[in-house]
C-alpha positions in Angstrom: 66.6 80.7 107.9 66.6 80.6 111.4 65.0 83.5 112.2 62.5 82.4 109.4 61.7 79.4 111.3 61.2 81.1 114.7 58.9 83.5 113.1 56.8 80.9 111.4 57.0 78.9 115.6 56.1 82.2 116.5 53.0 82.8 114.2 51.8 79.0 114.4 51.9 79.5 118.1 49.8 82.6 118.3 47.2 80.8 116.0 47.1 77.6 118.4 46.3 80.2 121.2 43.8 82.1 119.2 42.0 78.7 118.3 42.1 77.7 122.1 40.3 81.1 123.0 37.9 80.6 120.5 37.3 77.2 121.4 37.0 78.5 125.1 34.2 80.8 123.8 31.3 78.2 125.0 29.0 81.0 125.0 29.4 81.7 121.1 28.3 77.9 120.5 25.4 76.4 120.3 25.7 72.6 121.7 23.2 70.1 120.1 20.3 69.2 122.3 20.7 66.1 124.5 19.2 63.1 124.5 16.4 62.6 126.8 15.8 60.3 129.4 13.5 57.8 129.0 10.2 59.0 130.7 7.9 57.6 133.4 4.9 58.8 131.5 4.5 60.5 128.9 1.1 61.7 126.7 -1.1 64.2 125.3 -3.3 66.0 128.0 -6.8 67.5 127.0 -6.3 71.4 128.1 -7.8 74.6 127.7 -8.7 74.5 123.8 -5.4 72.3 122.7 -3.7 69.0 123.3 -0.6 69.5 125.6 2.2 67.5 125.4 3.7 66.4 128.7 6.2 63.8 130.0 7.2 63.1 133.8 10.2 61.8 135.0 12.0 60.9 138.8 9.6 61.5 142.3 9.6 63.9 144.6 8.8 67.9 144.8 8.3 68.4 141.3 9.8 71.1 139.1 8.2 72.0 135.9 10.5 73.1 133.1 9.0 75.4 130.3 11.2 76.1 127.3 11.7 79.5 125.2 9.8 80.3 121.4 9.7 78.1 118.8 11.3 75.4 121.1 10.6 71.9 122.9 10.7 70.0 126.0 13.8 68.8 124.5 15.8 71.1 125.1 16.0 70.3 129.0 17.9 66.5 128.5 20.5 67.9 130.5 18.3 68.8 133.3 15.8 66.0 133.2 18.8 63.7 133.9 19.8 65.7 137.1 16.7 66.3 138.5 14.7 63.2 138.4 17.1 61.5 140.5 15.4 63.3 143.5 12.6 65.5 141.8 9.5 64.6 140.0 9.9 66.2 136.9 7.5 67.4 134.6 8.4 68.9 131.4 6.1 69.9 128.1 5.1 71.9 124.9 4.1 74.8 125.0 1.0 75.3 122.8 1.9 75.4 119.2 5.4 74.1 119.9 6.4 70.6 119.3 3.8 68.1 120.0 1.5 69.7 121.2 -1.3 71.4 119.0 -2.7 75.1 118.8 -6.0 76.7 118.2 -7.6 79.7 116.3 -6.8 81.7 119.6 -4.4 84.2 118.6 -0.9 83.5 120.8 -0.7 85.4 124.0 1.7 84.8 127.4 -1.6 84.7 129.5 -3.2 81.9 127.4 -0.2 79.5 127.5 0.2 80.6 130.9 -3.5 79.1 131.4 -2.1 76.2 129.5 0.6 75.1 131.9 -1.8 76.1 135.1 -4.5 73.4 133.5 -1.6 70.7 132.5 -0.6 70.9 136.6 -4.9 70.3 137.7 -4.5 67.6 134.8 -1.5 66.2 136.7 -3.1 66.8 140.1 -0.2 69.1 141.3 -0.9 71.6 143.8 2.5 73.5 143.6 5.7 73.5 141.6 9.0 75.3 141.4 8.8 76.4 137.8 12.0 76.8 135.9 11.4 78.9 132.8 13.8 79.6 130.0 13.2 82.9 128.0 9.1 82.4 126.8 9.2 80.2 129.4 10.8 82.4 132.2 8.1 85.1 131.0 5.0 82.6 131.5 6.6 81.8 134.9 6.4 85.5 135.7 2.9 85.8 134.5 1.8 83.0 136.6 3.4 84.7 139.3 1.1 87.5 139.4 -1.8 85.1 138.1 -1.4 82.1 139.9 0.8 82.3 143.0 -1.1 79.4 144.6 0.5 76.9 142.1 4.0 78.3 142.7 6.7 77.3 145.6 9.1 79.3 143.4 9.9 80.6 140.1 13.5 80.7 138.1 13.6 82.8 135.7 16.1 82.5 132.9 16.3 85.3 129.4 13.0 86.4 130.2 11.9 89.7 129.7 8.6 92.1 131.1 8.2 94.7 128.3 9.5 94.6 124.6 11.8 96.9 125.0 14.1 94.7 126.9 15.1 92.5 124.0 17.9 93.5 121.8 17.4 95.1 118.4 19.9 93.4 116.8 19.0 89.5 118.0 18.2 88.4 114.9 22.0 89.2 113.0 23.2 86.8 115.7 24.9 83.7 114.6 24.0 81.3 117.2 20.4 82.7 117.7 20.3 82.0 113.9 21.1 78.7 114.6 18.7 77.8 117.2 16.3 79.2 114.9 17.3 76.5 112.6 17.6 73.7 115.2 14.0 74.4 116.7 12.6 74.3 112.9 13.9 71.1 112.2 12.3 70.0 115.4 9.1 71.6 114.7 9.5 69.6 111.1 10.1 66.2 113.0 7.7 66.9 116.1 4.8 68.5 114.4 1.5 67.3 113.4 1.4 70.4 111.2 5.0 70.6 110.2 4.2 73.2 107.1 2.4 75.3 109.1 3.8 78.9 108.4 0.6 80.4 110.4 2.5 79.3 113.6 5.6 81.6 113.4 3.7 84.3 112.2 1.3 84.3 115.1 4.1 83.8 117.6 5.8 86.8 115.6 2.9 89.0 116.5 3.3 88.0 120.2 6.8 89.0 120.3 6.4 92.3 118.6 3.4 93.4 121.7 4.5 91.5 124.6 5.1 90.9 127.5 4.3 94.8 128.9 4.2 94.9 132.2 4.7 97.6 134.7 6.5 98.4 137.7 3.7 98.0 139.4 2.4 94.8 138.2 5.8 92.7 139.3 5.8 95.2 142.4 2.9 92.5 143.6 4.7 89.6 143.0 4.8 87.7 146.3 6.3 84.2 145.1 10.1 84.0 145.6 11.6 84.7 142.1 15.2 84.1 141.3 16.1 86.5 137.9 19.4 84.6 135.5 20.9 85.8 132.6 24.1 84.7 130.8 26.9 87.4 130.4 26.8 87.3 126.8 23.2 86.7 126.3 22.3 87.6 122.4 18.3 88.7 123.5 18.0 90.0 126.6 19.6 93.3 127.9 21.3 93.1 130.8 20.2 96.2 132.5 16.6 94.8 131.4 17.2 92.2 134.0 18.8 94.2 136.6 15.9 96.3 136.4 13.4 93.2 137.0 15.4 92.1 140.0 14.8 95.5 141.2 11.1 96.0 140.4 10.4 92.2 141.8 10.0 92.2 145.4 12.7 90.3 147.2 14.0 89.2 143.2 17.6 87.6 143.3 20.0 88.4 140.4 22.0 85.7 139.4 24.5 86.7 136.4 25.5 83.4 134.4 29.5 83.3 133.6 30.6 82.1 130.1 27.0 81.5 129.2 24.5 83.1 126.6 20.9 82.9 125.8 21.6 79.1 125.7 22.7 78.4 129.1 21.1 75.0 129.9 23.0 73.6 127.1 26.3 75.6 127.1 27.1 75.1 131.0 24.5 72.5 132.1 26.4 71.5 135.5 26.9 75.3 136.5 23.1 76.0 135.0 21.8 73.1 137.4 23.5 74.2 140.4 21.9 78.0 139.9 18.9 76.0 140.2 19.8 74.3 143.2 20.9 77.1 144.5 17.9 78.8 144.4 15.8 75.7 145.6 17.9 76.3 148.9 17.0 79.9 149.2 20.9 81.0 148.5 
């Protein structure tokens, strides 16, 4: 009986421990989106073709977040918080995403790019750092080559430069599944066209041919870029990224511990001092 009982410690022990390392696995998870801020302004600017929608918070150099595909400006409550207590702030949705609306222009990185350089003449800002997550690291890196003048700086998180540098299996992934989920109920309670299948589809498309850039195209990059990527992001190959720090000229690598695809909201203190870090040129 008593070597029953120290078997059954024993066992019960080695689950308790097995739980802990799962629970440890922050990475795996996907935490809910915070609560944002309450914002200084907020409202629907006239750009390009579409209506964007935008909200400021905080004063001082200003940082523009841009979220990933099929997200929000949401997703950056975390951030928002930090910054605006010494930045002005400016975060938005992309076009189609969220609030704001879309056209008959088929999706493409340099057209939302466009969108976000007209959103900062709209806001009279000369010059940003740009913080881009995944879709929104990419359109940081295409207004890099297109529009250096608007940059101080870009950080780049999950983004990618050709097709090839996503993973194949992405979409058997459980928490990409489930911000897949999370962004459509947004997209439900956000939208003016919450039915709207058309919008995925044409997103799809611009998955599937893009970005493609060469070598040579982030070879004339002259804005300072810092490159992140979680350890265990689901999308993004690793070697992908190296090979954009690499091709960038002066690029810094910065390799996000514990962290996935989801890094903003899985390790937003660490996240925010990458970010800082960067600001400060380390």
């Amino acid at each position: 009986m008593r070597g029953t009982a120290i078997g059954i410690l024993t066992f019960f022990s080695m689950f308790l421990a097995a739980a802990g390392a799962r629970s440890a696995e922050r990475w795996a998870e996907l935490p809910a989106f915070p609560s944002m801020p309450a914002a200084k302004t907020s409202g629907m600017a006239e750009v390009n073709d579409i209506k964007m929608y935008y909200a400021e918070y905080g004063e001082g150099d200003p940082i523009l977040f841009i979220h990933g595909g099929l997200g929000n400006a949401e997703v950056w409550g975390h951030q928002v918080a930090d910054f605006a207590r010494d930045h002005r702030v400016i975060v938005a949705d992309s076009r189609g995403h969220g609030r704001s609306t879309r056209s008959q222009q088929p999706f493409g990185y340099d057209l939302m790019t466009s969108d976000y350089v007209a959103l900062l003449d709209y806001l009279k800002i000369d010059k940003v750092t740009l913080v881009g997550w995944s879709d929104g690291g990419i359109i940081g890196i295409d207004m890099a080559m297109k529009n250096p003048e608007k940059l101080t700086r870009v950080i780049a998180q999950a983004a990618n430069v050709t097709t090839d540098g996503v993973k194949a299996d992405v979409m058997n992934n459980k928490t990409f599944n489930d911000y897949i989920n999370v962004a459509g109920d947004y997209y439900r309670k956000l939208s003016s066209t919450p039915n709207d299948d058309a919008f995925v589809k044409q997103i799809s498309h611009m998955w599937e041919t893009q970005p493609a850039w060469t070598a040579a195209d982030l070879g004339k990059i002259t804005v300072p870029v810092t490159l992140a990527i979680g350890d265990h992001d689901e999308a993004v190959k690793l070697d992908h990224t190296e090979m954009m720090a690499k091709d960038i000229p002066g690029a810094k690598l910065v390799i996000l511990k514990d962290a996935s695809h989801f890094a903003m909201l899985q390790d937003p203190a660490g996240y925010d001092a990458m970010i800082r870090d960067a600001m400060a040129g380390r």
